[in-house]
N, C-alpha and C positions, 0 to 999 in steps of 0.2 A: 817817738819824739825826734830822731833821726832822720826819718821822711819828712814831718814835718817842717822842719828847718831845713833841709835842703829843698822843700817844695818851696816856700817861703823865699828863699835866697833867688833861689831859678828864675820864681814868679818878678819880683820884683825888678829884675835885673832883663828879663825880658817882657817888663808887660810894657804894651804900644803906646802908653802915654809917656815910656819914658824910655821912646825909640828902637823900641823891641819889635819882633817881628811878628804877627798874629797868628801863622801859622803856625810858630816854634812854641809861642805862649799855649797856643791850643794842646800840642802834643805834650808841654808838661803837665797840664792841668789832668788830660786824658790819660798820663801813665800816672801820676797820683791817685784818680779817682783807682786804677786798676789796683796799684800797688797795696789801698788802702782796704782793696775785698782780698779776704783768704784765698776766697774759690777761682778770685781772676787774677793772682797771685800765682795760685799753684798751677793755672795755666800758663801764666807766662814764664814759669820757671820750667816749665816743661818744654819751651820754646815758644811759645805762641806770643804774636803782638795783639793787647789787646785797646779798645776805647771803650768810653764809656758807654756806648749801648752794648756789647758783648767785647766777646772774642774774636779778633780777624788774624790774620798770617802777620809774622815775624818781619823787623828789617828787613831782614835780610830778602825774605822771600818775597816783599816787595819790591824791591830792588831790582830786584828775579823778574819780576811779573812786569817792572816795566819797559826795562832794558830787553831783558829777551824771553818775549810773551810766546815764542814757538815751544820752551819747556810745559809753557799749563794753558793748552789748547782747551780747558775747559770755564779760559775767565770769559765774563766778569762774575758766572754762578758758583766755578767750582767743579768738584769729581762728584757726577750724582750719585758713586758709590762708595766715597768716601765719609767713612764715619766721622759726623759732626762731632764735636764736645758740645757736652750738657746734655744729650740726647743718646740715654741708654737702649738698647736691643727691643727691648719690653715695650719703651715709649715708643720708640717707631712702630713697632708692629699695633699698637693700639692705637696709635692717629693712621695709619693706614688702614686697617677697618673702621676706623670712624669716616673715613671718607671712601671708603669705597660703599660702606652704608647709606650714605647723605646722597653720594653716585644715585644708586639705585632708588633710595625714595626720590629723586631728581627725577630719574626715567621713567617710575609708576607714572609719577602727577605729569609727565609730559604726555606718555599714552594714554592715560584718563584724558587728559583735555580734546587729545587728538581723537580719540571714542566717542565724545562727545559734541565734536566739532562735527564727524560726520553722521553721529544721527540726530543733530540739526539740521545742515545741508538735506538729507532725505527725507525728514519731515516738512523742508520749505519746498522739495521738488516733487513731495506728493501732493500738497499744497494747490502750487501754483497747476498742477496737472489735473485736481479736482477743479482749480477755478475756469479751466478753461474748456473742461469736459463741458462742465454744469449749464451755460450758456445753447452748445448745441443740444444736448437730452432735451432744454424745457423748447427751444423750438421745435424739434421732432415730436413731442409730446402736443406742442399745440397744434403743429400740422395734423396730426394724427387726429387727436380732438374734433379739428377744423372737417377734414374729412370724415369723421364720422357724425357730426351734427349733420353735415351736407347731408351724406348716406339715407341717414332718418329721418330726412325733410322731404327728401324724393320721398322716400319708402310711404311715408303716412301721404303728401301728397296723390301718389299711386292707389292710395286705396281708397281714398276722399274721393278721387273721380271717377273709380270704381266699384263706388257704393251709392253715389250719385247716377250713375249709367242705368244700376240694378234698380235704383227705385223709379227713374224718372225718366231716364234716356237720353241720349244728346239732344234730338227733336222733339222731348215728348212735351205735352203742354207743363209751365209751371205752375206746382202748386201757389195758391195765392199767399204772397207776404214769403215767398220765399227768390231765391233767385235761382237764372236759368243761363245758364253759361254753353256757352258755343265757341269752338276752336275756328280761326279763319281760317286754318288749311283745312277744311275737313273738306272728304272726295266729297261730300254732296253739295261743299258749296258750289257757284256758278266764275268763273274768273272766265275774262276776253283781255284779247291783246296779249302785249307782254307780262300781263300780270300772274301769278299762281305760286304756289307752296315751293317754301324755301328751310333748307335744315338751317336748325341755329340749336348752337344748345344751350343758351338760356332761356330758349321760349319754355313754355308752360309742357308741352308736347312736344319739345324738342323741335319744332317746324311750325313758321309763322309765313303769312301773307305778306310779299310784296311785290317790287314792280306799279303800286296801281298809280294811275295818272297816266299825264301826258305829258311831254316836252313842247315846247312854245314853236319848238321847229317843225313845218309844215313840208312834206314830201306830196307834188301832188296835190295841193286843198286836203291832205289825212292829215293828222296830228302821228309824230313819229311812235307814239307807242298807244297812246288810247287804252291803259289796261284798266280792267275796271272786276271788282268785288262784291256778288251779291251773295247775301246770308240767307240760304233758303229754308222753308220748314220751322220757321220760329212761333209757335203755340203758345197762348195766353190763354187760363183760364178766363179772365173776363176781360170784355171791352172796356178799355180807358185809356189814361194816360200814365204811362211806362218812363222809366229813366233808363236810359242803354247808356254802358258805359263802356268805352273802347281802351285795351290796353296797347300800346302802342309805342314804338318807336324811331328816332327820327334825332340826327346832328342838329338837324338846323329849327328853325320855325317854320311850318309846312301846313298847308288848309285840304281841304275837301267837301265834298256835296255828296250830299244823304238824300237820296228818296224811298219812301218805305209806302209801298205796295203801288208804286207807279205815278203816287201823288205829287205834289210837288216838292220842290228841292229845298235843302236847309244846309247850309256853310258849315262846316266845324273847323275851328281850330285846334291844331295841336302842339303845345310848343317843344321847343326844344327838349332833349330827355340829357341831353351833354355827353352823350356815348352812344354807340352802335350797339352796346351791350345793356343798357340799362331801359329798362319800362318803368314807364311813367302811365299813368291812368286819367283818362279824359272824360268826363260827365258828360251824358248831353240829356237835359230833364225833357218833361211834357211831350212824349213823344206818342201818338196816340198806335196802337195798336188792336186788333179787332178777336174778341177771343172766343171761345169755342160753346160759351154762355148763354152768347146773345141772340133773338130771338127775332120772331117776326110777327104782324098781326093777331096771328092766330099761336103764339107761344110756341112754334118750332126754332127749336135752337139751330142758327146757322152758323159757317164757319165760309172765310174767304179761301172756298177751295181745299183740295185734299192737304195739300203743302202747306197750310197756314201763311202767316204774315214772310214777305220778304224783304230785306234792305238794301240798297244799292251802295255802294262806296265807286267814287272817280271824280277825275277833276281833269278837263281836257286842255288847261292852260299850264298847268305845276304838275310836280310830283308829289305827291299823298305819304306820309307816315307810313312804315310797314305793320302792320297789325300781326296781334299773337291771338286774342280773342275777344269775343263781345259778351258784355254779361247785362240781363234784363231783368229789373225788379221794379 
């Protein structure tokens, strides 16, 4: 009852609406609230100055603290080994294993994360090290592929014209309603001038006919090259008419003149193939040829000479197509 009438007396006499000071009014209210706990009572009876959220330092040692703070080099925290009030032996050592617990499950889930931070990283950089393999393997794989289709197109090629040779022969007559293929390099064709067998490898035989023709430019009354291509020894089982077909190639659009066994001549075109590398195939129908069938008065079969039929290729104004082969059916 005593505290309360001197809080009362104090309050009133210092509260700010009746020209009191707010800080003074605060520190009565704050040593009331203290006065009025036992426990913040018997600390301040022990010396301590308390407020109302705890316990802090004395007058005095405020005074102390502000005037000459070189005595408590540890403000504004304190001596970190001086024993708090309110905080027994027992309770420190049990919030200090509570946190140095909380410490360590801290530094697990930091290493866990960091564990798994990097084997993300090494599964995006084995990732990205497959995405970029992947790309070369399937090119190498297609080359590879590419190369071996090529391989097995010669290879079966190679034996087509070598099962062909065995039943028939380069020159030999063709059977009828079959066809009969002839290489333009072959040694037994007939080439003049600048004309004769050239390696390529994409002819058929690896080497085709060129050179044939002539340039418009005259040395002399000659024509500067005049080379010219006869296809010798070509056999038809019967006399008629034939379609020979020229594979050939040629940049530009380029012509030629055909005589077949000395008769007279017939123009062919050939146009452009769009590459030095690329054949194109040129028809030339009704082509009569004389074959090894045909007969005389009296039913003896005759044939135009041991050689059979020949074909002439040249052109003494242009240059001519280079040819790979002639095929007759």
């Amino acid at each position: 009852a005593m505290l309360r009438q001197a809080y009362r007396k104090l309050s009133l006499k210092l509260h700010p609406d009746r020209g009191g000071s707010p800080d003074a009014f605060a520190r009565v209210a704050s040593a009331h609230e203290c006065l009025a706990d036992e426990q913040c009572r018997a600390a301040f009876d022990r010396g301590a100055d308390v407020v109302a959220s705890g316990i802090h330092h004395s007058l005095e040692e405020e005074v102390e603290r502000k005037y000459f703070p070189s005595r408590y080099p540890y403000q504004p925290f304190g001596d970190p080994l001086e024993r708090k009030p309110g905080y027994s032996p027992s309770e420190a050592r049990e919030r200090a294993k509570e946190r140095e617990k909380s410490w360590e499950q801290q530094r697990e889930q930091e290493q866990r994360e960091e564990a798994e931070r990097q084997r993300e990283e090494q599964r995006a950089a084995h990732r990205q090290h497959e995405e970029a393999r992947r790309p070369a393997e399937q090119d190498e794989r297609r080359e590879e592929e590419r190369l071996q289709q090529m391989r097995e197109r010669k290879q079966r090629e190679a034996e087509r014209r070598e099962a062909e040779r065995e039943l028939e022969g380069s020159f030999d007559t063709a059977p009828s309603g079959q066809t009969l293929k002839i290489d333009a390099a072959d040694p037994r064709n007939t080439f003049t001038g600048k004309a004769g067998p050239m390696n390529k490898m994409f002819a058929t035989d690896g080497r085709m006919a060129g050179g044939i023709g002539g340039s418009k430019e005259q040395h002399h009354g000659v024509s500067a090259n005049s080379g010219t291509l006869t296809f010798n020894g070509l056999k038809v089982l019967c006399t008629g008419l034939y379609t020979l077909t020229f594979h050939y190639v040629t940049h530009g659009d380029r012509g030629a003149f055909m005589r077949v066994n000395g008769g007279g001549y017939r123009h062919v075109e050939f146009k452009s193939t769009g590459a030095w590398n690329r054949i194109r195939l040129k028809a030339v129908h009704n082509v009569t040829l004389i074959g090894e069938c045909s007969g005389n008065d009296e039913g003896v079969a005759t044939c135009p000479g041991t050689d059979g039929n020949s074909i002439k290729i040249y052109n003494d104004e242009n240059w001519c197509a280079d040819l790979d082969m002639i095929e007759v059916l």
